[in-house]
N, C-alpha and C positions, 0 to 999 in steps of 0.2 A: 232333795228331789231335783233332777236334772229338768232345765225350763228351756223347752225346744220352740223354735221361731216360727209362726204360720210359715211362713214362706218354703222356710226349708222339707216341710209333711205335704205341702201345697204339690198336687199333679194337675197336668192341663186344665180338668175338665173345671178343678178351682176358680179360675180365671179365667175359662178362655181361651184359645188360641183362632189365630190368622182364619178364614176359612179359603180355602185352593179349589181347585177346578181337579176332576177326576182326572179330565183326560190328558193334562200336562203337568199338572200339581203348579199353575202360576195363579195369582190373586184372582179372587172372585170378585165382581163390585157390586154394589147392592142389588141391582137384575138379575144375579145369578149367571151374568155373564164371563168369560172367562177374558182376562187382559191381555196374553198372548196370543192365542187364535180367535178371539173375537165372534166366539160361538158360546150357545147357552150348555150350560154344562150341570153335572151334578156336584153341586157345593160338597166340598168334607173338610173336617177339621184339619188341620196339618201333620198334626200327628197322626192321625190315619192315614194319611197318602205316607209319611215315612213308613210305619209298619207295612203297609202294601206292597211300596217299594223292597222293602228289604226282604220279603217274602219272595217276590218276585226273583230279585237276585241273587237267592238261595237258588232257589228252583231252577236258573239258569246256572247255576254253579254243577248242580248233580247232574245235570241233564249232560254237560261238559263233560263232568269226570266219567261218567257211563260210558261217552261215548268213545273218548280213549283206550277205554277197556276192548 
């Protein structure tokens, strides 16, 4: 029997991750304030602002190719 490492079966929500600011994806500090613009913002985990992000620059990807059509 193959003996696999927490770590490596281990996803974000195992541990944790950073939490970021909606509106720029920069560190949130304990107020739910955002460290870059200095405004309160809506916390998310980090890996949700990447999946957002990448979403996003899909959508801005087809939106491009459309338009050269």
């Amino acid at each position: 029997m193959i003996n696999y490492d927490k770590y490596k079966l281990s996803t974000p929500e195992d541990y944790g991750s950073d939490m970021v600011s909606n509106c720029c994806g920069a560190r949130v500090d304990y107020s739910d304030r955002c460290q870059y613009c200095d405004e309160y913002c809506e916390p998310l985990e980090e890996y949700e602002w990447d999946a957002i992000q990448k979403e996003n620059y899909l959508e801005a990807r087809e939106d491009a190719e459309r338009e050269e059509q």
